[in-house]
C-alpha positions in Angstrom: 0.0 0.0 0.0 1.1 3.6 -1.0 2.5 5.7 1.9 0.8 8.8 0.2 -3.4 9.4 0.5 -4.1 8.5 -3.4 -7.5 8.5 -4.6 -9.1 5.1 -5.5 -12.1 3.2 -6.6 -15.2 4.2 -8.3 -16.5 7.6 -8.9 -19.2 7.3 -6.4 -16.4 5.9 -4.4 -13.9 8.7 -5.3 -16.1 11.4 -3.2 -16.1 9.4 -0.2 -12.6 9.5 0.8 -9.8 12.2 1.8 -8.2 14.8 -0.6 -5.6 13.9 -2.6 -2.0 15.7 -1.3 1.6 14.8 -0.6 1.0 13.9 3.0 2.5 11.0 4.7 -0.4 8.5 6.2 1.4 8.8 9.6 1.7 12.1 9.5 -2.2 12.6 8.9 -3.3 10.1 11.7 -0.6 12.1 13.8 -2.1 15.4 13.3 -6.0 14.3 13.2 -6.7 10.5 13.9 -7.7 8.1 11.4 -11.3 8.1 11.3 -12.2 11.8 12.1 -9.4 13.1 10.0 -10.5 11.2 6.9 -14.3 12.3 7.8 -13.5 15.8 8.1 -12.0 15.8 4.7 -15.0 14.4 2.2 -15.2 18.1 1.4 -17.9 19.3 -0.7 -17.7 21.9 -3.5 -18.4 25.2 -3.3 -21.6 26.0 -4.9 -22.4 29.4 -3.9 -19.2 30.9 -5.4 -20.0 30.5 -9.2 -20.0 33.0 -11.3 -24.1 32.7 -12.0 -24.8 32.9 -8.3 -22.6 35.8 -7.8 -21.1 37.6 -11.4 -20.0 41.0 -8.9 -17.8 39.1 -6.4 -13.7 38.7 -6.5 -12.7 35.7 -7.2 -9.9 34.2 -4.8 -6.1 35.0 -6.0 -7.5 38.1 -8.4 -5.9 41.6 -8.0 -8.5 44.7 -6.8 -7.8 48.3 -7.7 -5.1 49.0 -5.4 -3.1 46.0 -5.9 -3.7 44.1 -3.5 -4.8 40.3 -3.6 -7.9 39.3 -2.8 -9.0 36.2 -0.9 -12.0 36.0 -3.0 -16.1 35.3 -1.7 -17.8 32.8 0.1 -16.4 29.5 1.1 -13.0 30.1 -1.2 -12.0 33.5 0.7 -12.7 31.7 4.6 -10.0 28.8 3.1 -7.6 31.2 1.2 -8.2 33.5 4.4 -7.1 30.4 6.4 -4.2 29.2 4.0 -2.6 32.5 4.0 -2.1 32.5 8.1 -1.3 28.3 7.7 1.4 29.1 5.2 2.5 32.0 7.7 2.8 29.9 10.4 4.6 27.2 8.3 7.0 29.5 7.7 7.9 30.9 10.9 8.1 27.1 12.5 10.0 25.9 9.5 12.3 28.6 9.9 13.1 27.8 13.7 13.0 24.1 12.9 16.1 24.6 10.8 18.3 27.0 12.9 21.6 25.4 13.1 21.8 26.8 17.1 18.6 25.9 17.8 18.7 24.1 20.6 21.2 26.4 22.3 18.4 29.0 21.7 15.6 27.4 23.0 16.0 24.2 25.2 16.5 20.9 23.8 12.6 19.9 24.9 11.5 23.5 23.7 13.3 22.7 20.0 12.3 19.6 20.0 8.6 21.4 20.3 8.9 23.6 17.4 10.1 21.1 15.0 7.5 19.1 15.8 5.2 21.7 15.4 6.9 22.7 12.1 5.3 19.5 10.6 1.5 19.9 12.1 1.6 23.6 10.2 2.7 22.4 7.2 -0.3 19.4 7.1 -2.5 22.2 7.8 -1.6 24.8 5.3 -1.2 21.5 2.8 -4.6 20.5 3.7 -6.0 24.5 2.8 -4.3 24.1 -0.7 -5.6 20.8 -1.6 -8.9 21.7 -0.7 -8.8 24.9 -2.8 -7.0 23.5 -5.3 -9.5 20.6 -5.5 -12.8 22.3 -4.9 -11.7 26.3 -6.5 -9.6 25.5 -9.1 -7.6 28.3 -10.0 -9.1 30.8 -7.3 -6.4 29.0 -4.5 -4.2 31.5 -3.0 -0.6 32.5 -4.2 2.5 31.5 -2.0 3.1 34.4 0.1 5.9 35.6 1.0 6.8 36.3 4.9 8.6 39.0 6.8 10.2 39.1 10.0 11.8 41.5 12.0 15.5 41.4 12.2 16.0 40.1 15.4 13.1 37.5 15.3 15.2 34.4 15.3 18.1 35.7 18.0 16.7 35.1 21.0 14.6 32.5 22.8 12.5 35.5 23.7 12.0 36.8 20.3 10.9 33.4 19.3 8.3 32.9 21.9 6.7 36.0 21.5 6.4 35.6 17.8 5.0 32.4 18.2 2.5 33.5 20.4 1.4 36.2 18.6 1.1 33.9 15.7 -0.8 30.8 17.6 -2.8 33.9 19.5 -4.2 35.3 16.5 -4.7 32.0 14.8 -6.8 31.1 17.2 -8.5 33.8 17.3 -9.3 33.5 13.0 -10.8 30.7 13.7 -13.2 31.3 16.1 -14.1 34.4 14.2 -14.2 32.5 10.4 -15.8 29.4 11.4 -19.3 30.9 11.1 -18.7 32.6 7.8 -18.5 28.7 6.3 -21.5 27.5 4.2 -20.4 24.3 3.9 -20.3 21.9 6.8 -17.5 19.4 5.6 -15.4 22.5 5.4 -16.2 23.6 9.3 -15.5 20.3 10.7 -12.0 20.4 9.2 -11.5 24.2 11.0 -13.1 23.1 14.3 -10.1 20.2 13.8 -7.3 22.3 13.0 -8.0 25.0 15.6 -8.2 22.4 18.3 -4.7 21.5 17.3 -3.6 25.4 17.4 -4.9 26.0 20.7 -3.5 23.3 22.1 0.0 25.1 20.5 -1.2 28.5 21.5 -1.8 26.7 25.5 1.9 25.6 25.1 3.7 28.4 24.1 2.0 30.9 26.2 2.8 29.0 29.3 6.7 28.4 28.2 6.5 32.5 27.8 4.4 33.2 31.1 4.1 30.2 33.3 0.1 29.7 34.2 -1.0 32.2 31.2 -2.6 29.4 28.8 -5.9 30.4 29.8 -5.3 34.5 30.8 -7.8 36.8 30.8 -6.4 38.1 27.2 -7.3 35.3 25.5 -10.4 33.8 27.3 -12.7 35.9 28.0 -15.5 36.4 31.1 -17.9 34.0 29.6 -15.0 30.6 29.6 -14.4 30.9 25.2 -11.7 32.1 23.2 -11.1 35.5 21.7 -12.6 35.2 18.1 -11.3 38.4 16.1 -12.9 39.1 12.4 -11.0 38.7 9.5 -10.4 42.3 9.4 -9.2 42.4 12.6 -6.3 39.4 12.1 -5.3 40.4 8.2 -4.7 43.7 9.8 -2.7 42.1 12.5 -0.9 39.6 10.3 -0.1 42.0 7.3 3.0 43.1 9.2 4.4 39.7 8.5 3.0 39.5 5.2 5.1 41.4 1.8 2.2 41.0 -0.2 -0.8 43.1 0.6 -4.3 41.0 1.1 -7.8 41.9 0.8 -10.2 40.2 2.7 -13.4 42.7 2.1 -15.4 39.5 0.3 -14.3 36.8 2.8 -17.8 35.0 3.8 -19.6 37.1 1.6 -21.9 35.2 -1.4 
């Protein structure tokens, strides 16, 4: 049996089973578990983005006016909204993952962390990708390109506040997306993935503030999470972001 998730079977069979990506099998059940993981994925298409239901809304990937690119309508903008802070985040871990002084940085248990977490981002921004690239053809999101501030990757404290502002706000998009999505396959996926990055966001707050995982910052008096439009986090996240993003459709059909 093939490593890789590879479509097979019948037609009828075909739309029954996970997307088709360059994941490793034990890197999926790692991340999600076998049986919800493959559930979450039997993603249907998005119906409400054609051009006859809605001729006067951006497509995902397009340029607007101004230059910027825009995360397109409906179900496509919530994903390429999504896929543009997975591919962020995939980045930054990536980026510590690889630092030759890594674990004189950061603790050997703390780099040992981050790589690990390096490979649950890039499942998740892979998972974004195949989806749009399965279900929007040719309205998926460019690769972006991040920026950092000089010092970013000098310090174990530079670091951890980075990735807390990044797991923070990620959270956050979530919680504030999630009810933007039409289609249900599509929001049992997100409720997956942002389980995964709060249990990151928990993590790294405490290795930055011991006891802070649950602070009054990020949970607030009712017991949830801070949910934050998409506004609100592209604002945030441009700063990391060289190319300029519009989010004005996201949700929107």
């Amino acid at each position: 049996m093939s490593d890789n998730l590879q479509p097979r079977g019948t037609e009828e069979s075909t739309l029954a089973q996970p997307l088709s990506t360059p994941i490793k099998r034990r890197s999926f059940f790692m991340y999600a578990g076998a049986t919800a993981g493959a559930s979450a994925l039997v993603l249907a298409g998005c119906s409400d983005d054609n051009d006859d239901n809605s001729p006067a809304l951006p497509k995902g990937n397009s340029t607007t006016a101004n230059g910027s690119i825009s995360l397109g309508s409906g179900d496509v903008g919530v994903l390429n909204f999504a896929y543009a802070l997975e591919q962020l985040e995939a980045d930054f871990y990536a980026k510590v993952a690889a630092l030759p002084n890594g674990a004189t940085l950061l603790s050997a248990t703390e780099f040992d962390y981050f790589k690990q977490v390096a490979k649950h981002e890039a499942i998740h921004r892979d998972f974004f990708k195949a989806a749009l690239d399965r279900d929007a053809a040719g309205q998926t999101l460019r690769g972006l390109t991040p920026i950092y501030p000089a010092a970013t990757f000098t310090s174990r404290a530079n670091i951890l506040g980075t990735a807390k502002t990044f797991e923070d706000l990620g959270v956050s998009a979530y919680n504030g997306a999630g009810k933007l999505l039409k289609t249900p396959a599509y929001l049992v996926l997100a409720g997956q993935i942002v389980s995964v990055e709060a249990r990151h966001a928990a993590y790294v707050r405490d290795l930055v503030e011991n006891g802070s995982f649950a602070a009054d910052d990020v949970v607030n008096s009712l017991g949830l999470d801070v949910a934050r439009t998409p506004a609100e986090v592209l604002t945030a996240a441009q700063a990391f972001i060289t190319e300029k993003l519009d989010g004005s459709s996201i949700g929107v059909n």
